[in-house]
C-alpha positions in Angstrom: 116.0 115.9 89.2 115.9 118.4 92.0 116.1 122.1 91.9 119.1 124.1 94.4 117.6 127.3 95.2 120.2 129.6 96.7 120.8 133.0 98.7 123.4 135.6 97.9 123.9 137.5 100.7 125.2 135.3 103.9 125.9 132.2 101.1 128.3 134.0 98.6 128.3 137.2 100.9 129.6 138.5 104.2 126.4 140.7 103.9 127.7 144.2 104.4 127.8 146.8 102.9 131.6 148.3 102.3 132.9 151.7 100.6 135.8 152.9 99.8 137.7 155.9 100.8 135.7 158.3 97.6 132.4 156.5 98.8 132.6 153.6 95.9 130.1 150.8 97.3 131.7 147.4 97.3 131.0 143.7 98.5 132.9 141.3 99.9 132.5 137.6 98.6 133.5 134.3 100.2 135.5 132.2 96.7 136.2 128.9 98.8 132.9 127.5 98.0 133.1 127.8 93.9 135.6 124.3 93.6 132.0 122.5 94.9 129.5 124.7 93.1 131.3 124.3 90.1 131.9 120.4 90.0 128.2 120.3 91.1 127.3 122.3 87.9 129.4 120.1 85.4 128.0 116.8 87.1 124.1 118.3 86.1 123.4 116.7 89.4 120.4 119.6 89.1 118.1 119.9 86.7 118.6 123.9 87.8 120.8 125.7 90.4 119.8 129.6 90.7 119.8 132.1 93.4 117.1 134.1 94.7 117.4 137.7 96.1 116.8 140.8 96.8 118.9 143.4 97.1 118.4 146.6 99.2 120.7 148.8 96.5 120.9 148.2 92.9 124.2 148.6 92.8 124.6 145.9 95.5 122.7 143.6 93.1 124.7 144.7 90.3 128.2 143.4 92.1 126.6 140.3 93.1 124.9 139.5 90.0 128.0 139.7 87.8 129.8 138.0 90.6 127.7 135.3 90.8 126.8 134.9 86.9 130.0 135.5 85.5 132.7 133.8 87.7 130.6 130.7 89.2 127.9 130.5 86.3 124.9 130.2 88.4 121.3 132.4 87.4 120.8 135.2 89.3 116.7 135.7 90.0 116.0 139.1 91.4 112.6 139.7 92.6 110.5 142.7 94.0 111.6 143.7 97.9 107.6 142.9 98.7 107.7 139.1 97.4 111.1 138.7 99.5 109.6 138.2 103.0 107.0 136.0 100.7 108.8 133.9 98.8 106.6 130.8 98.9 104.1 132.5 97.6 106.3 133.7 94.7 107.5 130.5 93.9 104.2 129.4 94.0 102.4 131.8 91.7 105.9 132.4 89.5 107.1 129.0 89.0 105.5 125.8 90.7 102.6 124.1 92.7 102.5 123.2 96.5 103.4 119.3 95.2 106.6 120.1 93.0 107.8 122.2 95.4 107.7 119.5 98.4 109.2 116.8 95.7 112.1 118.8 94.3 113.0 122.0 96.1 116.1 122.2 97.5 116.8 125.3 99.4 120.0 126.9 101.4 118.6 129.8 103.2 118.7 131.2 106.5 116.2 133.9 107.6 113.4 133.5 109.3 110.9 135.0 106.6 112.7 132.1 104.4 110.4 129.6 106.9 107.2 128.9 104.5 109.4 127.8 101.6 111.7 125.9 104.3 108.7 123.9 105.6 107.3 122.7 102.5 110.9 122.4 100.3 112.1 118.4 99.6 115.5 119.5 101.4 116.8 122.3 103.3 119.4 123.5 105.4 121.6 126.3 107.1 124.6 127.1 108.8 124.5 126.8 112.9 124.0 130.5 113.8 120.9 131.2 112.1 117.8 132.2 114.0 116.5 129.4 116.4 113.4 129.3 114.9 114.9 128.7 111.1 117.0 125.4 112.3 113.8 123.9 113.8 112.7 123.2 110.6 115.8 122.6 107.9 117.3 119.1 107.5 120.8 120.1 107.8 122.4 122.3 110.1 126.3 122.7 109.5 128.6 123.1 112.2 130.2 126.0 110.3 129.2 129.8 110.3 128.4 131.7 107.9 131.1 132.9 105.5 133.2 129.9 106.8 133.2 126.9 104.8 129.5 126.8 105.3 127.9 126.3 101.7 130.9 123.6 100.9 129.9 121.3 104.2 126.1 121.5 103.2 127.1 120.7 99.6 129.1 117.9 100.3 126.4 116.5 103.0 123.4 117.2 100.1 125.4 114.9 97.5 126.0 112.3 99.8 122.5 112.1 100.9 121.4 112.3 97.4 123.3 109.1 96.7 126.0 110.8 95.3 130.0 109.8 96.0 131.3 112.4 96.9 135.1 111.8 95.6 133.4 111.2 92.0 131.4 114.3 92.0 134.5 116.3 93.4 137.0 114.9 91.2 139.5 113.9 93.7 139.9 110.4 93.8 
């Protein structure tokens, strides 16, 4: 079984930073895409779904962590700002080798340092306005922007290419 390996920020988040009128620090979050996430988690079509960030302000971690773990029941793995722009080699010395990453990595990403991990993932893809550079190498590029449908289309197209019907997995038959 594979392994979904996820962003927060530009997946579940617009990716700015917002405050309110006394300075409170808030996040905006995209909740079309938790129907799919969900179904996906029930079906254990993953051995593991989690996401992987980093987070420039703890309190911006904080709001998407409980976000993310409470409401759509995904892991949260939060790792140092210096293995961020790395994160093939943290994957590699935290969790896996070279081999199980190429046969079971699935990964929805879409910056440029994301590229190592990209290249050497089973399955990869993101949305149609990421960098050149990061769509040269991904499987999947959906038509969709970020924050618009995006991690829904690439869902849908993942568990159709993974042999998957889609009305089954999705209840909707």
């Amino acid at each position: 079984m594979y392994i979904l390996i996820l962003d927060i920020d530009w997946v579940f988040t617009d990716s700015l930073h917002y405050y309110t009128k006394d300075w409170k620090f808030i996040k905006a979050f995209w909740s079309n895409d938790r129907y799919v996430l969900k179904k996906i988690i029930e079906k254990w079509i993953f051995k593991e779904i989690f996401c992987l960030t980093w987070d420039s302000t703890e309190k911006g971690l904080n709001i998407s962590k409980k976000r993310i773990e409470d409401e759509i029941w995904l892991k949260v793995v939060s790792i140092k700002k210096e293995w961020y722009k790395n994160k093939l080699n943290y994957l590699l010395g935290k969790y896996w080798s070279l081999e199980f990453i190429r046969e079971n990595i699935i990964y929805i990403w879409d910056d440029i340092s994301d590229i190592p991990v990209i290249k050497n993932s089973y399955w990869s893809a993101t949305v149609v306005n990421a960098p050149r550079l990061v769509k040269k190498y991904v499987d999947y590029i959906s038509d969709y922007r970020w924050w618009e449908w995006w991690l829904t289309d690439i869902l849908c197209y993942l568990i159709e290419y993974l042999g998957y019907e889609l009305e089954d997995i999705l209840d909707v038959k």
